[in-house]
C-alpha positions as CSV (number, residue, x, y, z in Angstrom):
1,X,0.0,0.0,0.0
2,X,1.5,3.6,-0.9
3,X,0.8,6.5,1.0
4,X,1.4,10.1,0.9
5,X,3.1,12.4,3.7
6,X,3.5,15.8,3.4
7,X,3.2,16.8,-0.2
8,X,6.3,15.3,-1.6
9,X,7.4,12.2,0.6
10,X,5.8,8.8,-1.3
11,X,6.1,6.0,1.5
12,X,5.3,2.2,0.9
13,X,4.2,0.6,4.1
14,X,3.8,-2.6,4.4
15,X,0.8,-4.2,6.6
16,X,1.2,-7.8,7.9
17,X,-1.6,-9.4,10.1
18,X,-0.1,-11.2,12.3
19,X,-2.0,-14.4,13.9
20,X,1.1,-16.7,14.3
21,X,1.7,-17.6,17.8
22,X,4.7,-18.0,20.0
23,X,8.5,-17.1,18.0
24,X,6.8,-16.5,14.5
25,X,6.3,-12.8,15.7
26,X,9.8,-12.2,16.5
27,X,10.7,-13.8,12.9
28,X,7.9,-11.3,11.4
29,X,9.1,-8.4,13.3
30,X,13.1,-9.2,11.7
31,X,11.6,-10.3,8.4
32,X,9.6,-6.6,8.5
33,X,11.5,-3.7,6.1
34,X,12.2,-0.2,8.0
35,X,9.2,1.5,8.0
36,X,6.1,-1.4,7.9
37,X,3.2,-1.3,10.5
38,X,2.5,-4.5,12.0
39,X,-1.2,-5.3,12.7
40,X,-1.1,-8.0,15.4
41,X,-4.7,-10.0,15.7
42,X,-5.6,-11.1,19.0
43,X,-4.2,-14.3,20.9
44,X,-0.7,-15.5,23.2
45,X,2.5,-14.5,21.6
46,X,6.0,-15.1,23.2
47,X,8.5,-12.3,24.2
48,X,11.5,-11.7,24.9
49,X,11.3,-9.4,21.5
50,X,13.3,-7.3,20.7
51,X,13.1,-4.3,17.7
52,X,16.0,-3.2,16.1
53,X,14.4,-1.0,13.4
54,X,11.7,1.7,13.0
55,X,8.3,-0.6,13.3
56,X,4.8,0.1,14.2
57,X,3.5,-2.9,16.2
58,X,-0.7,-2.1,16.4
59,X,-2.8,-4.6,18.3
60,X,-6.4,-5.6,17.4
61,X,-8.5,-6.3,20.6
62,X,-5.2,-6.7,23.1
63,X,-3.1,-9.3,22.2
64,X,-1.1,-10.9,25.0
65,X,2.9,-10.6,24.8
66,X,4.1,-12.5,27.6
67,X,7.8,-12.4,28.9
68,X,7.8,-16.1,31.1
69,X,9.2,-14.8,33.8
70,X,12.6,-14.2,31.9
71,X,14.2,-10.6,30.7
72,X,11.9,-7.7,29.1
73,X,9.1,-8.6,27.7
74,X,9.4,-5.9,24.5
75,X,13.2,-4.1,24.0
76,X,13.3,-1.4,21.7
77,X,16.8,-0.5,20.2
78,X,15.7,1.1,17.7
79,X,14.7,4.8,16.8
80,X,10.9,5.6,15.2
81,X,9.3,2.6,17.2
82,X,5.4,2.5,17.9
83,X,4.2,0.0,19.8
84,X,0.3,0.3,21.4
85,X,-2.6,-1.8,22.2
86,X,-1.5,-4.5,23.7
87,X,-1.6,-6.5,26.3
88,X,2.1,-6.9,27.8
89,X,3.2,-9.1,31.4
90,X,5.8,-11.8,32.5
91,X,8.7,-9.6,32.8
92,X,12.0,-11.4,35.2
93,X,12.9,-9.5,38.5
94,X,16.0,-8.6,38.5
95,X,16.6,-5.1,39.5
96,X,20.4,-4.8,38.8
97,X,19.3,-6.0,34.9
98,X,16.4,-3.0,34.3
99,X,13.8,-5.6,32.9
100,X,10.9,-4.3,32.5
101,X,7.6,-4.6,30.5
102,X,8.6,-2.0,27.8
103,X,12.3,-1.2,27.5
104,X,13.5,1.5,25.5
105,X,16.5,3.0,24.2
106,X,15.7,4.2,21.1
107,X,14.4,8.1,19.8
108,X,11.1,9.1,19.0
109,X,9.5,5.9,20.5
110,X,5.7,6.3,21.4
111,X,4.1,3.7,23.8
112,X,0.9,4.2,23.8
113,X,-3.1,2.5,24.7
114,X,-1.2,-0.7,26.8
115,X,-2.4,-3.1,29.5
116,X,1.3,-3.5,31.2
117,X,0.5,-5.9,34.7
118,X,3.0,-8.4,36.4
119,X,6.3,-7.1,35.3
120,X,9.2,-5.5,37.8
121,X,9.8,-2.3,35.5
122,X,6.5,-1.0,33.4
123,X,8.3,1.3,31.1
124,X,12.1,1.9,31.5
125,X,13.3,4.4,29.5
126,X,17.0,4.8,29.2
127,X,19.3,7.7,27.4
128,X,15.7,8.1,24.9
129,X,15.1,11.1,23.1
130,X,11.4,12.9,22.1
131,X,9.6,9.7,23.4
132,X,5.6,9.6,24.1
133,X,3.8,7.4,27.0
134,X,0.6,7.8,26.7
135,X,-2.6,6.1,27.7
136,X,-0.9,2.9,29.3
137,X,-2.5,1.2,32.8
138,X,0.1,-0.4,34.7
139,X,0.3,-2.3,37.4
140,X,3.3,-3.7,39.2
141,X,4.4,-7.1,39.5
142,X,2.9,-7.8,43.5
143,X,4.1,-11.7,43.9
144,X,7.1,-13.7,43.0
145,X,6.8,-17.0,40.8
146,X,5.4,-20.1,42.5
147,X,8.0,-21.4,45.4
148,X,9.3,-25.1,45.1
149,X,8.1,-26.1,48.5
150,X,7.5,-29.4,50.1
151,X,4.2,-30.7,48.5
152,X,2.4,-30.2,51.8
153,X,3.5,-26.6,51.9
154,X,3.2,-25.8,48.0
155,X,-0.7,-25.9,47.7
156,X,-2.6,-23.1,49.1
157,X,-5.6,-24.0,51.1
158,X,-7.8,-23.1,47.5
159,X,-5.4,-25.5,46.0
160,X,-3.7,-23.0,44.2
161,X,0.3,-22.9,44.1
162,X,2.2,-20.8,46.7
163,X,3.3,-17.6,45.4
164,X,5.2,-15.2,48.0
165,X,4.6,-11.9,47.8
166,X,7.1,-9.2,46.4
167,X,8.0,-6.5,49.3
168,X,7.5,-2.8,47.8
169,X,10.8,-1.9,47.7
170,X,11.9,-4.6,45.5
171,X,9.5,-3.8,42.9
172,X,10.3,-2.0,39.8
173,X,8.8,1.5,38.9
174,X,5.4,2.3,36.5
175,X,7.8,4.5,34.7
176,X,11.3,5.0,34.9
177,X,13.6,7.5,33.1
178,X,16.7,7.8,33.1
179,X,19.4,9.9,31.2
180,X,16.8,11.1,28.8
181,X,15.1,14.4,27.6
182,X,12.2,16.0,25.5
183,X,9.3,13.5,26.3
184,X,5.8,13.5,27.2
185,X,4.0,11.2,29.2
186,X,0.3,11.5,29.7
187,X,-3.0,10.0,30.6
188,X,-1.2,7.0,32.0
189,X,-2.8,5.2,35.0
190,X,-0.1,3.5,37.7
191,X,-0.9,1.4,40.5
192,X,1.1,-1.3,43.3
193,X,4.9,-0.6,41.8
194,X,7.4,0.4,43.7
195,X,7.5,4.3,42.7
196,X,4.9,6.2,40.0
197,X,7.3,7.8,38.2
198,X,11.1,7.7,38.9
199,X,12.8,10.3,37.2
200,X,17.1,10.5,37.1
201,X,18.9,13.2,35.0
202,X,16.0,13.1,32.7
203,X,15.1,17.2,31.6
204,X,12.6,18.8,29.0
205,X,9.4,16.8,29.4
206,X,5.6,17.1,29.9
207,X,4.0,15.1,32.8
208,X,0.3,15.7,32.3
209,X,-2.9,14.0,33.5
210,X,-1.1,10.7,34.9
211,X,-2.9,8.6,37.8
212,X,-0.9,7.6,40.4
213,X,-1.6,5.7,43.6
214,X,-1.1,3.0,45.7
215,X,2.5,3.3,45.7
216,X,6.0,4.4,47.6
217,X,6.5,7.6,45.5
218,X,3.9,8.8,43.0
219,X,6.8,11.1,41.8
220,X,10.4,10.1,42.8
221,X,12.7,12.4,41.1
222,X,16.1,13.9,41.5
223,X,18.8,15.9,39.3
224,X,16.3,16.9,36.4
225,X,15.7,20.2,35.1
226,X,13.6,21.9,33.4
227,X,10.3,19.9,33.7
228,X,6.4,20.2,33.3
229,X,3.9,18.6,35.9
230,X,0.4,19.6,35.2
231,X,-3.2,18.2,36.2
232,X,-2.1,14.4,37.9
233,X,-3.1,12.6,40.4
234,X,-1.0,11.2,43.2
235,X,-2.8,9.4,46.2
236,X,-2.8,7.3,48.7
237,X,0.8,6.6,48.7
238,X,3.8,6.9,51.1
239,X,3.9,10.4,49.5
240,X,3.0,12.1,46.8
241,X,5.6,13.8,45.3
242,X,9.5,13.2,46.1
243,X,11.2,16.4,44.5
244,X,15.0,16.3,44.9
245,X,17.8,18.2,43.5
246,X,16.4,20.0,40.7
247,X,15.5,23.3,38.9
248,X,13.3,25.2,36.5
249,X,10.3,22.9,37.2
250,X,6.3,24.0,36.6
251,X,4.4,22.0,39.1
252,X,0.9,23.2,38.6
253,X,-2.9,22.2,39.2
254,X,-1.9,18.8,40.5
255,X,-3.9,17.3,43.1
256,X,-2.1,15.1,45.6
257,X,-4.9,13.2,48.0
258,X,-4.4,11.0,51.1
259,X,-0.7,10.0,51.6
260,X,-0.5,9.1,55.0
261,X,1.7,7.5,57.8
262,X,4.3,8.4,60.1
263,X,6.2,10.4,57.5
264,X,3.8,11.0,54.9
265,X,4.1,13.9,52.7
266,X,1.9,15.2,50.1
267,X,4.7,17.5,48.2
268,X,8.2,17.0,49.9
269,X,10.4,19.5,48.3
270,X,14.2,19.0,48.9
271,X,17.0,21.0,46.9
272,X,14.5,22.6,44.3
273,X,15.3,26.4,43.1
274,X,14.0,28.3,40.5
275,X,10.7,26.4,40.7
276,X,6.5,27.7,40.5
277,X,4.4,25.8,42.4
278,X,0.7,26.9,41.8
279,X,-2.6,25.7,41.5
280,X,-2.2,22.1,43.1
281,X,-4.6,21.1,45.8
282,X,-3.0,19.2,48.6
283,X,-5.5,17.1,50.6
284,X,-5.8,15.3,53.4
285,X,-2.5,14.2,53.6
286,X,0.2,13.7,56.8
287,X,2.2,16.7,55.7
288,X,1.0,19.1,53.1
289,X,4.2,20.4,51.6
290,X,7.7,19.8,53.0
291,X,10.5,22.3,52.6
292,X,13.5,21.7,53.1
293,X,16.4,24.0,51.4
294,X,15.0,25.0,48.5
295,X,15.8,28.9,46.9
296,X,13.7,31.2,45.1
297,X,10.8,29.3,44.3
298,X,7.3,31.1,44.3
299,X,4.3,28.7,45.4
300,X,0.8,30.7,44.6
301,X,-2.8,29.1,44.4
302,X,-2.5,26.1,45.9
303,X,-5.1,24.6,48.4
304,X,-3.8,23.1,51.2
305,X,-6.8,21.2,53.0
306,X,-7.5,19.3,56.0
307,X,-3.7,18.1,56.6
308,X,-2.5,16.9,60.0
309,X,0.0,19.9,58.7
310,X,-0.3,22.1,56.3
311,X,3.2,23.4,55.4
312,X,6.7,21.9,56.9
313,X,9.4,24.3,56.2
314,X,13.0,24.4,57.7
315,X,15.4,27.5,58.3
316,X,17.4,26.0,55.3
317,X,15.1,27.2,52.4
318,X,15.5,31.1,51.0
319,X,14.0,33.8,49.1
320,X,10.7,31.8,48.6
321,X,7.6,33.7,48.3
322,X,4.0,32.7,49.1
323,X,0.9,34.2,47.8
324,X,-3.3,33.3,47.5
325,X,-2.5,30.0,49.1
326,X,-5.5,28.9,51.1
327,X,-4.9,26.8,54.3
328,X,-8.3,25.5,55.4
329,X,-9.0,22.5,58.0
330,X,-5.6,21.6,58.9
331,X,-4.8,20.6,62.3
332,X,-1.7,22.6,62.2
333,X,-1.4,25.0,59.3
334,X,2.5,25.5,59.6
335,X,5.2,23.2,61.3
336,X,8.6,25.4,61.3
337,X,12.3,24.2,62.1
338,X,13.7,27.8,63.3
339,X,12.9,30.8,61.6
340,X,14.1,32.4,57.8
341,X,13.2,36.2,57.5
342,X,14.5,35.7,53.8
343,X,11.3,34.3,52.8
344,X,8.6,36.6,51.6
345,X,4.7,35.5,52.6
346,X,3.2,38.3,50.0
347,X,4.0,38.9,46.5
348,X,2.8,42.4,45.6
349,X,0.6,43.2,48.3
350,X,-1.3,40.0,48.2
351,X,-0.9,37.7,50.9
352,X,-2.5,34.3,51.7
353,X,-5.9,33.1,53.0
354,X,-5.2,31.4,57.0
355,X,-7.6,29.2,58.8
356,X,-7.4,31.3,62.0
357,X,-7.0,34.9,60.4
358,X,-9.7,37.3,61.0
359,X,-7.8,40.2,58.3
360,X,-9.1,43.6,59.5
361,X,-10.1,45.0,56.1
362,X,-11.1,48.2,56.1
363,X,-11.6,49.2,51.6
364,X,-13.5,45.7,51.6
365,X,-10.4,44.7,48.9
366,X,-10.2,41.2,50.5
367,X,-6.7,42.2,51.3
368,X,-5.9,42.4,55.2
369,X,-4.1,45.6,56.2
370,X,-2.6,44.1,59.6
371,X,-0.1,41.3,59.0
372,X,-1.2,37.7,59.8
373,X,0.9,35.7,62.5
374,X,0.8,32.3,61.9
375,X,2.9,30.6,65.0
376,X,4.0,27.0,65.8
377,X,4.4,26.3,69.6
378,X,5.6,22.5,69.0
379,X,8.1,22.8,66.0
380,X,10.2,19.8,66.0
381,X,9.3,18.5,69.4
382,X,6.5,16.3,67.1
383,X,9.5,14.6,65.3
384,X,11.5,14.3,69.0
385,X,9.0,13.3,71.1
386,X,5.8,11.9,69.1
387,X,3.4,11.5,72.3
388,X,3.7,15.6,72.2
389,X,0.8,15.3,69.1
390,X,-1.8,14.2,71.7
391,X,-1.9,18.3,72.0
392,X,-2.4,19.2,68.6
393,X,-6.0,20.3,68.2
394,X,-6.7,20.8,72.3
395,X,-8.2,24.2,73.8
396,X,-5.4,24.8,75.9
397,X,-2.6,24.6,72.8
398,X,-5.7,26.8,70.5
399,X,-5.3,29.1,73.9
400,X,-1.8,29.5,73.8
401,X,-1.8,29.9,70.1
402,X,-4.4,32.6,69.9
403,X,-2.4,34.3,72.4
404,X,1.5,34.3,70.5
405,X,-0.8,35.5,67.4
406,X,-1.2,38.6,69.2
407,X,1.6,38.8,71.6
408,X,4.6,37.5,70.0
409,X,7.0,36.1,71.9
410,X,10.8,36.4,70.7
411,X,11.8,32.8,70.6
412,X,8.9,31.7,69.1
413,X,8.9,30.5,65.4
414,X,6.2,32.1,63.4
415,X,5.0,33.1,59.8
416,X,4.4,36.7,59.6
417,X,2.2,37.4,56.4
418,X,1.7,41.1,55.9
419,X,-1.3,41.0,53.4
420,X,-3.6,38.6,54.9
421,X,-6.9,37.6,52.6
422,X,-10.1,37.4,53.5
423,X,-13.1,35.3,51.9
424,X,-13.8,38.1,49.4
425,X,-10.8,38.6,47.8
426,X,-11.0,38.5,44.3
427,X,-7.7,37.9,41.8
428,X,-7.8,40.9,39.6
């Protein structure tokens, strides 16, 4: 078949429907020319493949690739790959080897509209170039391979074989880059793998409208620049978002939902400068956002909701600034390790909206003209002594709060936010 692209570019492409089971589609794929699309019917096919050319593998209706336990199930080599709808498990387990579902080190690869379950790895993207991940639901590989056991011991009380389960940290990740720039993944759905996302020196992409949950690390990312995150999902994880090492990022009108435990964060920032934060809305999580020396950043918009606590933020972090954030139902809207005056609580004249402000506003603006003293009686003693959160929410604490709001104490670590917001401000 011939077909045009562009106005001047004549391409033949070559269709071959595949219903051979088993090694014939690895002798297809070789026997392919540069260029072909492979339309692969439904059934069981055998990996480990591997494509060393530019290919277009299309399923019809989900056909199965499985690995066998053994390698990758799909390896891509090759540059101008295309490989969606399908339905891809079986991967091996071995961490030190990267296998994975989908493993790529090609350019310009799209993977795309996949069912990816029982692998260690989803999608492992190494040194690739202008790639696309889109559409994919993953889920991690959550048991090892049946046991040899003892017959007594090998058969499950159903009668089914004994398979022991695989402990999260020695799971793979939904999507894992590394070394690799100028991507976009979007609309993919991740569940029960080790991290979401694991980014590593990997700069210049678009994260948009992913589904996370149920992991480690939605996001686990460190020494990559220049990055996109807009409108996903992280929840009910160990935390949200693990940002480390890093710069130029857009993190905006993400929602991150219910990661709780001992040290659960929604956002934990470490090391980021030169960074906007805006829009996200950060909900019901252990920690809201976690600071922890980061320089110049501006956070603005977000909604920070019915935390244990809202925002952690250490003396280590400088020349951030903080405006039309709205804390609301938090048991403690700030946690503060010693105090930064560097740090600027108003951009502009506009401050921030605070669950226990009453902003004396005399034009009716919705802009507060006393400053707003948000204060933090326990600071680190929660991390020290844990026993010491039995206080948090009690009249006597509120008391003593209400109290250093209006009578500041010089020891005492505090926000002071000079443009306070009330309910009726409105963004010009």
């Amino acid at each position: 078949m011939v077909f045009t692209k562009g106005k001047t570019l004549l391409l033949t492409v070559t269709f071959l429907a595949l219903n051979a089971q088993g090694s014939e589609l690895q002798e297809r794929i070789d026997a392919a020319a540069p260029g072909d699309v492979l339309e692969i019917s439904a059934g069981d096919y055998e990996g480990s493949l591997v494509i060393e050319k530019p290919l277009k593998l299309i399923g019809n209706n989900f056909p199965h690739i499985s690995g066998g336990g053994e390698g990758s199930v799909i390896t891509v080599r090759a540059d101008d790959v295309e490989i969606r709808g399908f339905h891809i498990s079986g991967s091996g387990v071995n961490l030190s080897k990267d296998q994975a579902g989908v493993h790529v080190t090609g350019e310009r690869v799209t993977i795309a509209s996949n069912r990816i379950d029982d692998v260690l790895h989803g999608i492992y993207l190494k040194k690739a170039v202008g790639f696309r991940v889109s559409g994919n639901e993953i889920h991690g590989k959550t048991t090892l391979p049946p046991v040899e056991r003892p017959d007594s011991e090998a058969i499950a009380s159903d009668g089914a074989e004994y398979c022991a389960p695989l402990n999260v940290n020695s799971r793979g990740n939904g999507i894992h880059l590394w070394n690799s720039s100028g991507g976009e993944l979007d609309g993919n759905t991740i569940t029960d793998t080790r991290d979401g996302m694991y980014f590593s020196f990997t700069n210049d992409t678009k994260v948009r409208a992913n589904r996370i949950r149920g992991v480690r690390y939605g996001l686990h990312y460190m020494y990559s620049d220049n990055n996109d995150f807009e409108g996903n999902t992280f929840a009910d994880s160990a935390a949200g978002a693990a940002i480390m090492y890093s710069k130029n990022l857009i993190i905006r009108g993400n929602r991150f939902i219910a990661n709780r435990g001992f040290r659960a964060y929604g956002m934990l920032l470490n090391s980021v400068d030169n960074t906007r934060i805006e829009g996200n809305f950060l909900n019901n999580n252990t920690v809201g956002i976690y600071l922890e020396n980061n320089n110049n950043n501006v956070l603005t918009g977000n909604r920070i909701a019915n935390n244990y606590i809202g925002v952690r933020m250490t003396a280590s972090s400088n020349d951030n600034a903080f405006s039309e954030n709205r804390f609301s139902g938090n048991m403690h809207p700030a946690e503060l390790a010693g105090q930064n005056e560097s740090n600027r609580w108003a951009i502009d004249g506009v401050g921030n909206h605070w669950q226990n402000a009453a902003p004396v506003d005399l034009n009716g603006d919705g802009i507060g003209e006393l400053p707003h003293r948000e204060v933090d009686l326990l600071g680190n003693m929660r991390r020290d002594l844990p026993m010491i959160g039995l206080l948090s929410g009690s009249p006597g604490l509120k008391l003593l709060e209400f109290g250093e709001r209006h009578i500041a104490a010089p020891d005492a670590d505090a926000i002071l936010d000079p443009a306070p917001l009330t309910t009726g401000y409105r963004k010009p």
